[in-house]
RODO-285054 format. One line per 10 residues: number of its first residue (from 1); their letters; for each residue z negated, y negated, x negated of C-alpha. Coordinates in steps of 0.5 Angstrom, whole numbers, padded with zeros to 4 digits. Example, Ala and Ser with C-alpha at 12.3 -4.5 7.8 and 13.67 -1.06 7.14 Angstrom:
1 = AS = -0016,0009,-0025; -0014,0002,-0027
END
This chain:
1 = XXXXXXXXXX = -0282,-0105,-0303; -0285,-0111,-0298; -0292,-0108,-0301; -0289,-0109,-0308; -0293,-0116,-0311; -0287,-0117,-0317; -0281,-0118,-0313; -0279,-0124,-0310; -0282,-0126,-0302; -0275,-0126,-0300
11 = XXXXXXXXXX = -0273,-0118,-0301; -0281,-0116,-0299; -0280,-0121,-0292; -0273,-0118,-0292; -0276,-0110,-0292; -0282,-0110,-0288; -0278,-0114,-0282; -0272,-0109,-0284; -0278,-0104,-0282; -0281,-0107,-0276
21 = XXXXXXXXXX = -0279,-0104,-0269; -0276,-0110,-0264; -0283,-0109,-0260; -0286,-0110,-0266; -0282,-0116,-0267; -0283,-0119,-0261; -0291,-0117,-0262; -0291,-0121,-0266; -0288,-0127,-0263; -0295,-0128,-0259
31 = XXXXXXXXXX = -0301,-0133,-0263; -0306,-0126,-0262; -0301,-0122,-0266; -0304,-0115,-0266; -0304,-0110,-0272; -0298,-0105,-0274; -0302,-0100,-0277; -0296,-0096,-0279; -0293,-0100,-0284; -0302,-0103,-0285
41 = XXXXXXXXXX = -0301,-0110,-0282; -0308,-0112,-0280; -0308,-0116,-0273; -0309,-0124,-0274; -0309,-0130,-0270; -0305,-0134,-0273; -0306,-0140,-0267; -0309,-0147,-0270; -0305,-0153,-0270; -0306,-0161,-0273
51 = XXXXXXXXXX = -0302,-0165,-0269; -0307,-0166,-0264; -0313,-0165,-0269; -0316,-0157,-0271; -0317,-0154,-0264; -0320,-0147,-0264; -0324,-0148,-0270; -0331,-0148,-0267; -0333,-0156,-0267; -0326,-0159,-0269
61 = XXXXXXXXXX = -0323,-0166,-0268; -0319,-0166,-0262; -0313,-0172,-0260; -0309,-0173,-0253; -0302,-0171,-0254; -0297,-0174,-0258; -0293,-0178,-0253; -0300,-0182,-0252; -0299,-0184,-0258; -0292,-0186,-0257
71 = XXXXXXXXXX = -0294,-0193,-0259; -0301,-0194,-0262; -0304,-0201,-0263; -0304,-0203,-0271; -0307,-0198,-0275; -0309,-0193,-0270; -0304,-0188,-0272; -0306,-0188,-0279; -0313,-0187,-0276; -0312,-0181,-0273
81 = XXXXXXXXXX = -0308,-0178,-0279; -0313,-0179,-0283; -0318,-0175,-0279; -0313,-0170,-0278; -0312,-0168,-0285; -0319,-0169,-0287; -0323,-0164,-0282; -0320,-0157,-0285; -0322,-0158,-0292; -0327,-0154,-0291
91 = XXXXXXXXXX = -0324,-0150,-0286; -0318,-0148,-0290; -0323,-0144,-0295; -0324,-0139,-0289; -0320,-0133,-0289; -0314,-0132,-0285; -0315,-0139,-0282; -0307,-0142,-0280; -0306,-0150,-0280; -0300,-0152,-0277
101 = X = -0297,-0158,-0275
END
């Protein structure tokens, strides 16, 4: 059924998680969530995130922690976010790249 194209995601996310053991589950909890061959889930590294920029992209924008930014001076927030949206366009064709925020 979670294989079935047709049906809605909600029934096909339903079943597969239905089929999934507990350590399963918990496997993938972790951002190098390994594959679960038996029901053909490949193993992806789903870790990236916008927030602070794209890490662990190769060359990628970075920026300290949002707490620095509690209280930026005019304009700079906006800044930061237009940097932040912009680099992954490309990145975002990549197969299996994960954008979070």
């Amino acid at each position: 059924m979670y294989r079935d194209p047709s049906l809605p995601h909600k029934e096909r996310v339903a079943d597969l998680v239905s089929r999934m053991t507990l350590g399963e589950k918990i496997s993938q909890m972790i951002y190098d969530a390994p594959a679960i061959e038996r029901l053909g889930i490949p193993a992806y590294n789903w870790w990236n995130e916008c927030l602070r920029g794209v890490g662990r992209a190769g060359l990628a924008t970075v920026f300290p922690q949002a707490i620095n930014r509690g209280r930026p001076q005019q304009g700079l927030l906006q800044q930061c976010t237009d940097q932040i949206r912009c680099p992954p366009q490309p990145l975002v064709q990549i197969p299996g790249f994960t954008i979070f925020a």
